[in-house]
C-alpha positions in Angstrom: 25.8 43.4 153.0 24.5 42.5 149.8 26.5 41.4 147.1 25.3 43.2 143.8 26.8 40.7 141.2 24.4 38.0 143.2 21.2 40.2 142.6 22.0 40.7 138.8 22.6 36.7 138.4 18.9 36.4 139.4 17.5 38.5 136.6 17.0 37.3 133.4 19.9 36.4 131.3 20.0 37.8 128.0 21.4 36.6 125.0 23.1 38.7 122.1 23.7 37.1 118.9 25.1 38.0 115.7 25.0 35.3 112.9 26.8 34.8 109.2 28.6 37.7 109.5 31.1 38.7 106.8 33.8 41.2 108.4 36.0 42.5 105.4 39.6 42.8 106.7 40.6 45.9 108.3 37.2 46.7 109.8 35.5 46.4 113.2 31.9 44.5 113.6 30.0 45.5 117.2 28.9 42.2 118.5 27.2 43.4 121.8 26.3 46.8 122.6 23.8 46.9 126.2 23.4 49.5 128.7 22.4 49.7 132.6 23.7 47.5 134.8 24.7 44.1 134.2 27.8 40.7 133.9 29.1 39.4 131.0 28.5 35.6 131.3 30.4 34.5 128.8 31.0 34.6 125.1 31.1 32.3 122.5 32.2 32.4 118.8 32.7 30.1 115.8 34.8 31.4 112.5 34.7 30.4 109.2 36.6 30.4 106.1 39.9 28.6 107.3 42.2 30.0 109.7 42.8 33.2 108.1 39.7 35.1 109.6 41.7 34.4 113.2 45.5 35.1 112.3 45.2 38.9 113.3 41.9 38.7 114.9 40.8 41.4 118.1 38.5 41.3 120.5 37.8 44.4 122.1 35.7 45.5 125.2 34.4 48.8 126.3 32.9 49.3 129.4 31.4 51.9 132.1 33.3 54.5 130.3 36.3 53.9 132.3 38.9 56.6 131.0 41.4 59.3 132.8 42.7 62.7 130.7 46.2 63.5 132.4 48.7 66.3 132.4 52.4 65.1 132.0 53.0 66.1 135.4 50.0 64.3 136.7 50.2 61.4 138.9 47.7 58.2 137.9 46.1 55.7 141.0 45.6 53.0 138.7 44.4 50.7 142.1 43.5 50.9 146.0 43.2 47.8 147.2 42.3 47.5 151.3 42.2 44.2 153.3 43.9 41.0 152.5 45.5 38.7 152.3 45.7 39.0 148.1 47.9 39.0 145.2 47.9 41.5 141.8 47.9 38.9 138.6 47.2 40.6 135.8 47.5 44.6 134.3 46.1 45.9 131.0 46.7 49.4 130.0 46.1 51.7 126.6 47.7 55.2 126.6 49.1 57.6 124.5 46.0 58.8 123.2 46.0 62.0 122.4 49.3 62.2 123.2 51.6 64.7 121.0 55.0 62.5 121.3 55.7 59.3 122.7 57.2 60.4 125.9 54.3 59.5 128.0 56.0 56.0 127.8 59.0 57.4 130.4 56.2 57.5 133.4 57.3 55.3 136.0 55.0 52.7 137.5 54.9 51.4 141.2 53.3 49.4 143.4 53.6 49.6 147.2 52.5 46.9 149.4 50.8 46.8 152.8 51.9 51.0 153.0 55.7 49.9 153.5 57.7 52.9 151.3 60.7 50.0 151.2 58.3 47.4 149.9 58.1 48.9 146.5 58.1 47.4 143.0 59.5 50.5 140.7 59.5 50.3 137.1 61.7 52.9 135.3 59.6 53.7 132.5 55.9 52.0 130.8 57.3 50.2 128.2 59.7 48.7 130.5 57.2 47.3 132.9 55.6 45.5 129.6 59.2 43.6 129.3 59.7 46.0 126.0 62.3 48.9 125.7 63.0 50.9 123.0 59.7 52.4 122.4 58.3 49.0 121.5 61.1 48.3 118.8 59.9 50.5 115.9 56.3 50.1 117.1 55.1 46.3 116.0 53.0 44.3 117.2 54.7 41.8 119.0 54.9 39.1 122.2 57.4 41.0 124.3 58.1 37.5 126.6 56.4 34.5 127.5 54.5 36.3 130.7 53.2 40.3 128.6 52.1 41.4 124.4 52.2 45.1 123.2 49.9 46.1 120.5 50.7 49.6 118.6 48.4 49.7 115.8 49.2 53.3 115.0 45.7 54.2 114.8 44.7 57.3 112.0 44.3 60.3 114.2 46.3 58.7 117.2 49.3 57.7 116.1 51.0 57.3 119.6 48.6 55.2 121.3 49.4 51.7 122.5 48.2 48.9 124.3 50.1 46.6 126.2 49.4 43.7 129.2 51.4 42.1 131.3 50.5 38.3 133.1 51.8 38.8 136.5 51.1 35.4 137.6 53.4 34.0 135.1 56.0 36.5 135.6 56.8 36.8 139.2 54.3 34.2 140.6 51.9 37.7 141.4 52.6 40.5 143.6 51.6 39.3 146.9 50.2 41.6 149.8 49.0 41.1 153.4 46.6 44.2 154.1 47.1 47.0 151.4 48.4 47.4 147.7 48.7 50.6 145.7 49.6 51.1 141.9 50.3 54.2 140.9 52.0 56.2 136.8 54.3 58.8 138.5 55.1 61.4 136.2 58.8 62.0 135.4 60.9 64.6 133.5 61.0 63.1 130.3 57.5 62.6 129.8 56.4 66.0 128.3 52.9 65.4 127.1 49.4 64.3 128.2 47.5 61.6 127.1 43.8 59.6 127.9 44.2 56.2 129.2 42.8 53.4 130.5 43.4 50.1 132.1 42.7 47.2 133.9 44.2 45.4 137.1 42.8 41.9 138.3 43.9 40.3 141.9 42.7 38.2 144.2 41.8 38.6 147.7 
């Protein structure tokens, strides 16, 4: 089988760059914009001005289109991993937008190992799998623990959308599995509202 990320590495590597830009705060600047297949090599960038340019700074990156629209009953396969050894490290995920209320934060998450129902990591609600409660504490910005942030920026237009992440490696050393792992949002009474997500779990295998 032919690896696809190999046959892109052989085509010609393309370089964008943006120079002596001046971002006023508050705004976004769009520092690559591509279509068609293709991997981000890397990324490099140099900031001027003293350190205030960084203190609130965010990268953000959009790719493939990648978002779900749910139904507050709906149930969300965030991953389906086969074959193994492996271990989960790492889960991004932005909800709530669209979202009418901020109940979509009382789905619960899980994550079921090597298709054993007793080998289950359950999470009672989103925010709490973030290590945050409380609806995020008045919705700040904030470093929840050493191991996940939350970001609630209270965007115009969607005011209950947020973005949180979680290092899993830090926290529990990973989620390890032998053969199989599956992450799934399970809806739950409380949640009465839909939203559009999306997200973004990294393992290794």
């Amino acid at each position: 089988m032919v690896n696809p990320l190999a046959t892109l590495r052989q085509t010609k590597l393309r370089i964008d760059k943006v120079e002596n830009a001046s971002v006023p705060p508050n705004t976004e600047r769009t520092l690559c914009s591509r279509t068609g297949p293709g991997v981000v090599d890397s990324l490099w960038m140099a900031l001027g001005g003293g350190n205030a340019p960084a203190l609130d700074g965010r990268l953000r990156v959009y790719y493939d289109d990648q978002k779900v629209t749910r139904t507050a009953s709906a149930t969300t396969t965030l991953a389906q991993i086969t074959g193994g050894p492996g271990s989960i490290v790492y889960h991004s995920y932005v909800a709530g937008v669209g979202a009418s209320n901020l109940s979509w934060l009382e789905r619960i998450f899980s994550i079921t190992v090597d298709g054993e129902p007793t080998a289950q990591i359950v999470g009672t609600g989103t925010e709490d799998w973030f290590d945050s409660g409380w609806y995020f504490n008045g919705r700040r910005d904030y470093n929840t623990s050493f191991h996940s942030y939350v970001g609630t920026d209270q965007p115009a237009g969607n005011v209950n959308t947020v973005g949180m992440a979680t290092d899993l490696w830090s926290k529990w050393g990973g989620v390890p599995f032998t053969t199989s792992a599956v992450i799934r949002s399970l809806p739950e009474a409380g949640c009465t509202t839909g939203d559009t997500l999306c997200w973004c779990i990294l393992y290794y295998q």
